[in-house]
C-alpha positions as CSV (number, residue, x, y, z in Angstrom):
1,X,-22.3,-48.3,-33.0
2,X,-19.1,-48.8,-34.5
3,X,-18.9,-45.9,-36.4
4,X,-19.0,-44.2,-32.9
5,X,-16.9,-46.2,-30.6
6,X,-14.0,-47.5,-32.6
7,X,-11.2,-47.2,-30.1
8,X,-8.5,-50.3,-30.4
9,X,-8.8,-53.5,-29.4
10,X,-8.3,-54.6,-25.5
11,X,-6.7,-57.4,-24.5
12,X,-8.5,-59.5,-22.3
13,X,-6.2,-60.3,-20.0
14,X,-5.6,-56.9,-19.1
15,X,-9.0,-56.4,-18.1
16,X,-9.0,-58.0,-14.6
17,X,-6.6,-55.1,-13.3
18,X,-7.3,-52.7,-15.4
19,X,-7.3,-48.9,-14.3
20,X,-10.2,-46.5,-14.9
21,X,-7.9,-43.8,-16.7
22,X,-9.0,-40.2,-18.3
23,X,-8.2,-41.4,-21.3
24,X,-10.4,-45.0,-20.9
25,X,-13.3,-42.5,-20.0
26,X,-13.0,-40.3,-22.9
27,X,-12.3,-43.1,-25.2
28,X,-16.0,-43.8,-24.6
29,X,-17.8,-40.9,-23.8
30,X,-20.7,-40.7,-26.3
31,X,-24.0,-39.2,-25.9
32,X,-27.1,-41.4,-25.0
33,X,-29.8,-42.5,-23.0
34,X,-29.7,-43.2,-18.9
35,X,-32.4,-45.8,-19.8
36,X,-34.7,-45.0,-16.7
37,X,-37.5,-46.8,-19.0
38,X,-36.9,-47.9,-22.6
39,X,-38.3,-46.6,-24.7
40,X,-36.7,-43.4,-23.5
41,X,-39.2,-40.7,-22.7
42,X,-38.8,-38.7,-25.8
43,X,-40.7,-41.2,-27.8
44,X,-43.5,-40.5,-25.9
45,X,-46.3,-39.2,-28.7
46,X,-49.5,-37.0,-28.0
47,X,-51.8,-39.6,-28.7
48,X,-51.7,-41.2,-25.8
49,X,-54.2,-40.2,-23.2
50,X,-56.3,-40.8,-20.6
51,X,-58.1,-43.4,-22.1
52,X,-55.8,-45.5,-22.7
53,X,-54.4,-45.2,-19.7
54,X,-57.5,-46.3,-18.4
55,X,-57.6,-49.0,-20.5
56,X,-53.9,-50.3,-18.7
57,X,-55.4,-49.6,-15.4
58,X,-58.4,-51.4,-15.5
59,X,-56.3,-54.5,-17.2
60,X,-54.2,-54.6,-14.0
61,X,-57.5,-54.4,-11.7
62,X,-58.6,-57.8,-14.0
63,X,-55.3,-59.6,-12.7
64,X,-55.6,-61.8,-9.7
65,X,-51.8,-61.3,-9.3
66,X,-51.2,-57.3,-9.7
67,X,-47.9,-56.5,-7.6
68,X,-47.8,-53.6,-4.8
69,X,-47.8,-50.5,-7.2
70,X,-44.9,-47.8,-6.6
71,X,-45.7,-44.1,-6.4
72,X,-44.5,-41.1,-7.7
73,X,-45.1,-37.1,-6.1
74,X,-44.1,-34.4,-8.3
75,X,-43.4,-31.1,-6.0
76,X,-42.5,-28.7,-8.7
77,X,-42.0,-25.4,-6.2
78,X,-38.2,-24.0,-5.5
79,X,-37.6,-20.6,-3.4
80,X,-34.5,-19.8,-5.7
81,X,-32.8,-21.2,-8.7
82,X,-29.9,-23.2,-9.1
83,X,-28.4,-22.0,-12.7
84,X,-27.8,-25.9,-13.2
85,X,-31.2,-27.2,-13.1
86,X,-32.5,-29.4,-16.1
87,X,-35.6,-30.3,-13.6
88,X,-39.3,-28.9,-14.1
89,X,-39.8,-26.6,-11.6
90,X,-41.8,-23.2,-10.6
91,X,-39.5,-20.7,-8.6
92,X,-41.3,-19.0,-5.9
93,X,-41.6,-17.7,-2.5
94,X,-45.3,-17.4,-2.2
95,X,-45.8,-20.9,-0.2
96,X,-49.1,-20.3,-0.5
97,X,-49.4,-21.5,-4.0
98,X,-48.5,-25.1,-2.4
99,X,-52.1,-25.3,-1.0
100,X,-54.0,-25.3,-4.7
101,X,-51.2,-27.8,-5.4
102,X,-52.0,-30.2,-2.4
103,X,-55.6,-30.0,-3.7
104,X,-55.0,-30.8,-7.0
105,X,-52.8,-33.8,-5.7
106,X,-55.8,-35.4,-3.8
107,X,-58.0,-34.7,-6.9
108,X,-55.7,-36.9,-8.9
109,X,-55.4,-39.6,-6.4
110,X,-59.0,-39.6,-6.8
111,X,-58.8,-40.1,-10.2
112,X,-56.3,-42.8,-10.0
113,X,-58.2,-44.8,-7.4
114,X,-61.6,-44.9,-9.4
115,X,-59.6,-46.8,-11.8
116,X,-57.0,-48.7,-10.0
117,X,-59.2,-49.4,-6.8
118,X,-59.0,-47.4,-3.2
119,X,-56.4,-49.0,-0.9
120,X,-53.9,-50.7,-3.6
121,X,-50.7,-51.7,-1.7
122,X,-47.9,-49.9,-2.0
123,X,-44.1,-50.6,-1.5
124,X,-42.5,-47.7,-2.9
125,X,-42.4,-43.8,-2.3
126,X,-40.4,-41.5,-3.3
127,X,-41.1,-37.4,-3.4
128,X,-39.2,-35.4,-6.2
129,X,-38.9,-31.7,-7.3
130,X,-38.5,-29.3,-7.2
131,X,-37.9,-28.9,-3.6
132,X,-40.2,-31.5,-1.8
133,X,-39.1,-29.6,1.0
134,X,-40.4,-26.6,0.0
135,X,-44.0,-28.1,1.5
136,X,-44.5,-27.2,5.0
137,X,-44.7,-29.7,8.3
138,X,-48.1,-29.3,8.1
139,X,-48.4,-29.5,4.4
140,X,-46.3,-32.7,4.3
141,X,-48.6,-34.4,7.1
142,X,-51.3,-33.3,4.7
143,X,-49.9,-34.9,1.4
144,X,-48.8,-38.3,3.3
145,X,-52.4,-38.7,5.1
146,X,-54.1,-38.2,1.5
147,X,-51.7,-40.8,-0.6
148,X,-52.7,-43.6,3.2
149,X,-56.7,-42.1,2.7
150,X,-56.0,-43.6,-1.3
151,X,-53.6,-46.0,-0.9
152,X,-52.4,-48.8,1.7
153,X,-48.5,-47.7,1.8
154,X,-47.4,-51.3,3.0
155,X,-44.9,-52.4,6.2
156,X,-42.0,-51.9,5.7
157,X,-42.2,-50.3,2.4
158,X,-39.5,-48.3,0.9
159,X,-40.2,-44.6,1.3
160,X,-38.2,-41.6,0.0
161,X,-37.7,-37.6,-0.6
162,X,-35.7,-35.5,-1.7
163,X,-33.8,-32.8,0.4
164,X,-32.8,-29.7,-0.2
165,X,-29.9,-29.1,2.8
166,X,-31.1,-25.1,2.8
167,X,-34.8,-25.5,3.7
168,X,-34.5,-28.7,6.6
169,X,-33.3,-28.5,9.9
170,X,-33.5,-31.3,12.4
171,X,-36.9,-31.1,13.8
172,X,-38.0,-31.3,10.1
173,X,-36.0,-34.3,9.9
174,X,-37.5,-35.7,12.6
175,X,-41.0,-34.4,11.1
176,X,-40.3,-36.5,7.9
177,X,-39.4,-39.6,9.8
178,X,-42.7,-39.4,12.2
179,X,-44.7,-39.5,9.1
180,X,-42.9,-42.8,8.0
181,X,-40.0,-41.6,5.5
182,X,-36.8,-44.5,5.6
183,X,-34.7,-42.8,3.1
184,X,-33.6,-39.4,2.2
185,X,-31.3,-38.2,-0.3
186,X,-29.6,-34.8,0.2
187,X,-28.4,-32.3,-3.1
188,X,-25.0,-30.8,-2.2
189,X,-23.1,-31.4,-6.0
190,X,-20.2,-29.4,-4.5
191,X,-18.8,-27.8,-1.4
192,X,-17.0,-25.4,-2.8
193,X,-18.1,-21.8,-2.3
194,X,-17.1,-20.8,-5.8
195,X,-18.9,-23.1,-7.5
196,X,-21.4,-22.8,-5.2
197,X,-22.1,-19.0,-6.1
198,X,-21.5,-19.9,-9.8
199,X,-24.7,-22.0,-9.4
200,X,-26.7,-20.0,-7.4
201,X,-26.8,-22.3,-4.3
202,X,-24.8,-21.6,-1.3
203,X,-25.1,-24.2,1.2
204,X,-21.7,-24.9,3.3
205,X,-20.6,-28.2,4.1
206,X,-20.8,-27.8,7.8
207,X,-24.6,-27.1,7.7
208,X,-24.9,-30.8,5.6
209,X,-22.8,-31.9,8.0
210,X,-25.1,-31.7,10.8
211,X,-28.1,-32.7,8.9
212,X,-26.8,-35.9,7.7
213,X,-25.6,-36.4,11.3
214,X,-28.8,-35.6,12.8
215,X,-30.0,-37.9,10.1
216,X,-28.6,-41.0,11.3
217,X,-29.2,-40.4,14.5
218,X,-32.6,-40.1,14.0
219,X,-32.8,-44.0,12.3
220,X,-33.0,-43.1,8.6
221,X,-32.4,-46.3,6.9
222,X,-30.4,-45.1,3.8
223,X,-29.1,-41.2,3.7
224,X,-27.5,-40.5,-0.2
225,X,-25.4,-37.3,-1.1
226,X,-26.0,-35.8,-4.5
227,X,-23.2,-34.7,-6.5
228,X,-22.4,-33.3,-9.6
229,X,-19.3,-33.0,-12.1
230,X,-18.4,-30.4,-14.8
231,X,-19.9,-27.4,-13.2
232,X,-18.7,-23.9,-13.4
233,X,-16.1,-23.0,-11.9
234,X,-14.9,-26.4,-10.9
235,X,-11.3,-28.2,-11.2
236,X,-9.8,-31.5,-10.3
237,X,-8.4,-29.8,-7.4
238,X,-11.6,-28.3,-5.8
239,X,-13.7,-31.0,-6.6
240,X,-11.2,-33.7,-5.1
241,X,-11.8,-31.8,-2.0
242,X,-15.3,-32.5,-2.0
243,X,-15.1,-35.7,-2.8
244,X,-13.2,-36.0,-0.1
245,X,-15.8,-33.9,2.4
246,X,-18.2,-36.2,1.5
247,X,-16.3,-39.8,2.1
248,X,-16.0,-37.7,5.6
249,X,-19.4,-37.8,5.5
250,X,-20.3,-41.8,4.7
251,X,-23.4,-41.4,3.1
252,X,-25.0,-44.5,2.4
253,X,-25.0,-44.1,-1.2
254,X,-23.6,-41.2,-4.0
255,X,-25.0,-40.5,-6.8
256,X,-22.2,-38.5,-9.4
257,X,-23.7,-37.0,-12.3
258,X,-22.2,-35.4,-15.0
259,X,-23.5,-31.7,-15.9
260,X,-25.0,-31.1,-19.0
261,X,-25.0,-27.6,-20.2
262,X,-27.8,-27.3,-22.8
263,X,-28.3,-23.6,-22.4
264,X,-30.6,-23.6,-25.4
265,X,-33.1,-26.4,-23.8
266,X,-33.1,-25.4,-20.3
267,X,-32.9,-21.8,-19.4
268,X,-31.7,-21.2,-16.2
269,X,-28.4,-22.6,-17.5
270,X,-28.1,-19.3,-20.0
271,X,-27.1,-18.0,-16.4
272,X,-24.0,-20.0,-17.0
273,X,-21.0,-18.6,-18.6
274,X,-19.3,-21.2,-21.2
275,X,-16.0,-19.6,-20.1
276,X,-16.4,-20.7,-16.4
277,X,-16.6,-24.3,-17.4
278,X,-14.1,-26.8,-16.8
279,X,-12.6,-28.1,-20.4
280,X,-13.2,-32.1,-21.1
281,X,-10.0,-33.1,-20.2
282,X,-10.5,-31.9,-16.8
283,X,-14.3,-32.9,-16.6
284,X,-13.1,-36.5,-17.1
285,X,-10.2,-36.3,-15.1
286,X,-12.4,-35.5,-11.9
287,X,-15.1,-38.1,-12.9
288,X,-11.8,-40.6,-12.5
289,X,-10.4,-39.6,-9.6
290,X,-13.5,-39.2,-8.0
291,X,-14.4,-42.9,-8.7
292,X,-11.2,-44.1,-7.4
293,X,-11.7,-42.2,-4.6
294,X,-15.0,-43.7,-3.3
295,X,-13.6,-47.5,-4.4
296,X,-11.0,-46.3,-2.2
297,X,-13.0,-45.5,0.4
298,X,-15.5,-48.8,0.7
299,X,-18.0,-47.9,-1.9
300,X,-19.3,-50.3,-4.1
301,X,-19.9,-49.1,-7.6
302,X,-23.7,-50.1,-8.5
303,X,-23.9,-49.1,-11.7
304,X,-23.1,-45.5,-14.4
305,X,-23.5,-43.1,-11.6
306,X,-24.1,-44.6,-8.8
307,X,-22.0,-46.2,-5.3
308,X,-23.1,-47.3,-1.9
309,X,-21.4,-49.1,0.9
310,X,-21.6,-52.9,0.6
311,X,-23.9,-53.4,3.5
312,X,-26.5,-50.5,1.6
313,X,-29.5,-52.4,0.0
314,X,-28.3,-51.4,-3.3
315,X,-25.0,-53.1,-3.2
316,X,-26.8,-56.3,-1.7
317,X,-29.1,-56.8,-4.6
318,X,-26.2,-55.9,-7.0
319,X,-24.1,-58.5,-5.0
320,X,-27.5,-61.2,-5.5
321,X,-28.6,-60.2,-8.8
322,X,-31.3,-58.3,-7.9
323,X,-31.1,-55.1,-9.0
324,X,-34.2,-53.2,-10.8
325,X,-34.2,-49.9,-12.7
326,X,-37.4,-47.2,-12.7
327,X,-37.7,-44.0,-13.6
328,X,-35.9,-42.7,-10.2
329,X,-32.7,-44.7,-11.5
330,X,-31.6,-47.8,-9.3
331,X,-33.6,-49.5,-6.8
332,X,-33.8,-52.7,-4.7
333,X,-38.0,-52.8,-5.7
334,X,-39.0,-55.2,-8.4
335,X,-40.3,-54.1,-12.0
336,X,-43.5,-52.8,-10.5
337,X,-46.6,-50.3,-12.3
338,X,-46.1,-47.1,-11.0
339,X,-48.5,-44.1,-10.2
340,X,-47.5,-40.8,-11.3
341,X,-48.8,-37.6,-9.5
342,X,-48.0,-34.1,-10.1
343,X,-47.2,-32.0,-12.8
344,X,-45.1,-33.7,-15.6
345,X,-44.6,-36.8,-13.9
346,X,-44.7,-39.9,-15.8
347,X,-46.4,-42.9,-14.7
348,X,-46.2,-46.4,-15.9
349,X,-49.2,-49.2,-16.2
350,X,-48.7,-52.4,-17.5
351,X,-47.1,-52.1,-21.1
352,X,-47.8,-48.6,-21.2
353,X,-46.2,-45.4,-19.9
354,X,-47.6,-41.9,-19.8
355,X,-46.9,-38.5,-18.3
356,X,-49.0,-35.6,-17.0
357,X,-49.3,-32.0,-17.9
358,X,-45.8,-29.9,-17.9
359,X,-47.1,-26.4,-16.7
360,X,-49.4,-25.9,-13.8
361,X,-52.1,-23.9,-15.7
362,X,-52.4,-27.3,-18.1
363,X,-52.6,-29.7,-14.9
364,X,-55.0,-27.7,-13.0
365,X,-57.3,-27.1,-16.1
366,X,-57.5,-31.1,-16.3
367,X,-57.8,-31.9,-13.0
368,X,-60.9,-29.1,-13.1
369,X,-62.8,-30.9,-15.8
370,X,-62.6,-34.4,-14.1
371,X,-60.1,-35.6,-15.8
372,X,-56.5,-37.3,-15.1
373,X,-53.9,-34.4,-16.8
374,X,-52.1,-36.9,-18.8
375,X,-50.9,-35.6,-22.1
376,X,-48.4,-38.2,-23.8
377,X,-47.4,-41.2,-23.5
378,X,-47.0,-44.4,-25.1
379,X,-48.6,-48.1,-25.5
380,X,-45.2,-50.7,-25.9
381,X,-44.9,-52.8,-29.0
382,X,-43.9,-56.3,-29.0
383,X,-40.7,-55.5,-30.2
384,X,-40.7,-52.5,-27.5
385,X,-40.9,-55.6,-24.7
386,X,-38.3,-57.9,-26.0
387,X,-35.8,-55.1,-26.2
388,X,-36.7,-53.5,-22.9
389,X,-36.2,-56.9,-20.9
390,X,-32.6,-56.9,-22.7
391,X,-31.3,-53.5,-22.4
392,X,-32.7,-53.8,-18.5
393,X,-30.6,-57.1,-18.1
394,X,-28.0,-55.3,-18.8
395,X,-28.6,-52.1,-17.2
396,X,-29.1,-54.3,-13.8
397,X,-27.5,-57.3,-13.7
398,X,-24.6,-56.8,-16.5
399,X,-25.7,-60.1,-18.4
400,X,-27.9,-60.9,-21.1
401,X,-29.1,-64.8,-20.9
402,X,-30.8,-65.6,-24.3
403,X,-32.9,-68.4,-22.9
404,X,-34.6,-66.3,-20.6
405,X,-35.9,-63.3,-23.0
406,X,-36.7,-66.8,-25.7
407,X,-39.0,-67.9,-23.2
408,X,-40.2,-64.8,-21.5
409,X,-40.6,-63.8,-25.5
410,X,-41.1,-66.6,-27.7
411,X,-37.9,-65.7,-29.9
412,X,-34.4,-66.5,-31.4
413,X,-32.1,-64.2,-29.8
414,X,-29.5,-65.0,-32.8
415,X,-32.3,-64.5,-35.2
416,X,-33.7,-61.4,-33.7
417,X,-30.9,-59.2,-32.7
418,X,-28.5,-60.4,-35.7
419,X,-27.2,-57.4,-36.2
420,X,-27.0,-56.4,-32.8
421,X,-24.6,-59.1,-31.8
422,X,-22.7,-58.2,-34.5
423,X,-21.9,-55.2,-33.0
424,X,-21.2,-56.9,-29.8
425,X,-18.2,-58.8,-31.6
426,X,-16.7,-54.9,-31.8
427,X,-17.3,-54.1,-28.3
428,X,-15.8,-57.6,-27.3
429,X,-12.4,-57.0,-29.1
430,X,-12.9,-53.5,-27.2
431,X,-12.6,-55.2,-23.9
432,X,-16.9,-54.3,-22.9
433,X,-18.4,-57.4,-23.2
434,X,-17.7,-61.0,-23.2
435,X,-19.6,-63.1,-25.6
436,X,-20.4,-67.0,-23.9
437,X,-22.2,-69.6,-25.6
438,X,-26.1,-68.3,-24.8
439,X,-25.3,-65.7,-22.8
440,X,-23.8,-61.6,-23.1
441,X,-21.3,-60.6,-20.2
442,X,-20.6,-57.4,-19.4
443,X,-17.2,-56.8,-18.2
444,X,-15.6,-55.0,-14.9
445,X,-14.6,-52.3,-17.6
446,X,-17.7,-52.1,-19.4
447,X,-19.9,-52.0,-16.9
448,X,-18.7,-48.2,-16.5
449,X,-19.7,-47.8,-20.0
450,X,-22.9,-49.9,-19.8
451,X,-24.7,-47.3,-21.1
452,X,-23.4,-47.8,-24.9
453,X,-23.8,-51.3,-24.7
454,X,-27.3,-51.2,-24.0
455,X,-27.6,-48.6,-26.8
456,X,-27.0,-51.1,-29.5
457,X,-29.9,-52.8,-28.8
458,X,-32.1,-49.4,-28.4
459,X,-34.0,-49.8,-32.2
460,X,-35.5,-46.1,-31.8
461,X,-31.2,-44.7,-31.1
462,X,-30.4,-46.8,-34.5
463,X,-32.6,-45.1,-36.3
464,X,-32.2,-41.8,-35.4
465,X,-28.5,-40.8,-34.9
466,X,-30.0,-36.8,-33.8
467,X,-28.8,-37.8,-30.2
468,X,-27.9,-33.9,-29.2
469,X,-31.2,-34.4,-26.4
470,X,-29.0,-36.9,-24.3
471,X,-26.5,-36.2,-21.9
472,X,-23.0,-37.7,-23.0
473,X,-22.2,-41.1,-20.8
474,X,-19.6,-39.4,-19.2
């Protein structure tokens, strides 16, 4: 890591008060994982299938302990295309496609319960697209009394979907919360009506308004606001102004990402003229004022892109230590296996992870022959483990204890990650970490970078510097 962040030293007393600046941010803006599982998803190989994903289910039915699992429902179908989208998708209006998808779903269910056992508890739920919302009332009632025919969704349990504002109203609202949904998370990325028609979705900011109104006045227990930064079109100027819209709004929690434009990976962002971007000075110059903004305003910051209020869930289990990582980012739910359905959603088993089919002809041609559509995935080394449970301390709780990974994982931490902590000496006269006897701290500054410090410790990053697949940090 040194050869890529080599800035100057900090000194460590300036690092109590120290101001999130541009040029801080830029300093450290490198390209890398968001670390939603380690190893990262692109070292997923073909020759994991369904049998050895069968294998790792029928190892957790052998444990008397086996947690609640957490699922996963892929709805892939979107009426219209936002020119920023990096997410697999199938663009259409024929909502009659959703009915061989729904069918397909409770095939797979199927398929995972024969292995798993019928009626495994569940504490987690989230739906992802897509458009989740693209499925009709009926449709949704559907999908929700399959997954409670398969599985037993458990009190209380933490259940989620996301929202496009364009396709909801209230009574759908109200639908989603009759059929037991606690948390909803709304994509806006910007207000602005040029940016807005730069990215092919139009959705103005009094419309949102009155959802997430409606929303809490229906009883949802968490309501998050999407946004993103670097998008056509955009400037400090417009963008403060929806930053500002949406402190107006109080949303439970924000999520801020940082737009990627890899027109040559995803093609809807060929739409996308280079031109109408904002340059990097001005990309990080938002992402600053946008965080001082929402500290401003009450939010907590959880973690890279991520603030909530302080009495949100998240911010309690970042306040207690608690915080977890999946494959949906942060979350309050404990390191749990998780059930993947739909098309190219990835699943994770015991030490294994594994996703399905990417296209709908490939899932559906699985799913006709009997058999789960996985297509990739990958069984974790030893070496896999150790280093997950370290970059995921630090991901979550911004400390590293070596005395817990030595005897979770029968190791030296001096001995094994030599060279590693090496590198943490750099990032400590940096001002990122703070190196105690036993023990890695992450400081208040480098927890905004957190990212590159858990990158250090990523073997399969070492070894392969190509890192043009992953969005830059900031």
């Amino acid at each position: 890591m040194s050869d890529v962040l080599c800035p100057p030293a900090a000194p460590a007393a300036a690092l109590a008060d120290f101001r999130l600046t541009p040029e801080l941010l830029q300093r450290f803006d490198v390209a890398g994982p968001r670390y939603t599982s380690y190893p990262t998803a692109d070292r997923f190989v073909e020759a994991f299938g369904e049998v050895d994903y069968a294998q790792a289910a029928r190892l957790r039915t052998q444990s008397a302990a086996a947690a609640p699992l957490s699922v996963y429902v892929h709805i892939p179908f979107c009426e219209s295309v936002c020119y920023y989208c990096a997410c697999n998708k199938v663009v259409t209006r024929d909502h009659g496609r959703a009915t061989a998808y729904l069918d397909a779903l409770e095939q797979e269910m199927a398929l995972h319960t024969a292995l798993l056992g019928l009626g495994q508890s569940v504490s987690q739920l989230h739906l992802g697209g897509g458009t989740p919302t693209f499925l009709s009332d009926a449709e949704l009632s559907r999908l929700l009394g399959a997954l409670r025919r398969h599985f037993k969704i458990a009190p209380g349990a933490e259940m989620s979907v996301e929202v496009d504002p364009r396709t909801v109203i209230r009574e759908r609202l109200q639908h989603l919360a009759h059929l037991g949904f606690n948390r909803l998370s709304f994509g806006v990325q910007d207000f602005d009506e040029q940016v807005q028609k730069a990215v092919h979705r139009v959705q103005p900011y009094e419309s949102v308004r009155a959802l997430v109104e409606a929303a809490r006045d229906i009883g949802f227990e968490s309501i998050n606001v999407d946004l993103i930064y670097g998008l056509p079109r955009q400037s400090p100027l417009s963008f403060a102004k929806t930053v500002e819209q949406v402190n107006a709004l109080r949303p439970d929690r924000i999520a801020l990402y940082s737009y990627a434009h890899l027109p040559q990976r995803f093609k809807p962002q060929r739409r996308i003229s280079t031109e109408d971007l904002p340059v990097a000075g001005d990309k990080v110059g938002m992402l600053s004022d946008a965080i001082e903004a929402f500290l401003a305003a009450g939010y907590v910051y959880i973690g890279m892109d991520h603030f909530a209020l302080p009495d949100d869930a998240l911010a309690v289990a970042k306040r207690q230590g608690r915080l977890h990582r999946n494959f949906q980012g942060y979350s309050t739910q404990p390191d749990c296996d998780l059930v993947a359905l739909g098309v190219s959603a990835i699943g994770h088993i015991g030490a294994t992870y594994s996703q399905n089919a990417k296209t709908l002809p490939e899932y559906y041609d699985a799913l006709a022959q009997g058999q789960l559509p996985i297509v990739r995935g990958l069984a974790l080394t030893r070496d896999d483990l150790v280093r997950r449970a370290v970059i995921m301390a630090l991901m979550c709780q911004g400390r590293l204890e070596f005395e817990s990974i030595e005897l979770a994982h029968l190791i030296s931490v001096p001995e094994y990650f030599r060279n590693e902590l090496a590198q943490m000496e750099t990032m400590a006269e940096q001002g990122l970490v703070e190196i105690e006897p036993g023990a890695l701290q992450v400081t208040r500054m480098g927890w905004y970078f957190v990212r590159a410090v858990a990158m250090v410790f990523d073997r399969h990053l070492q070894a392969d510097r190509q890192r043009e697949r992953f969005s830059r940090i900031i």
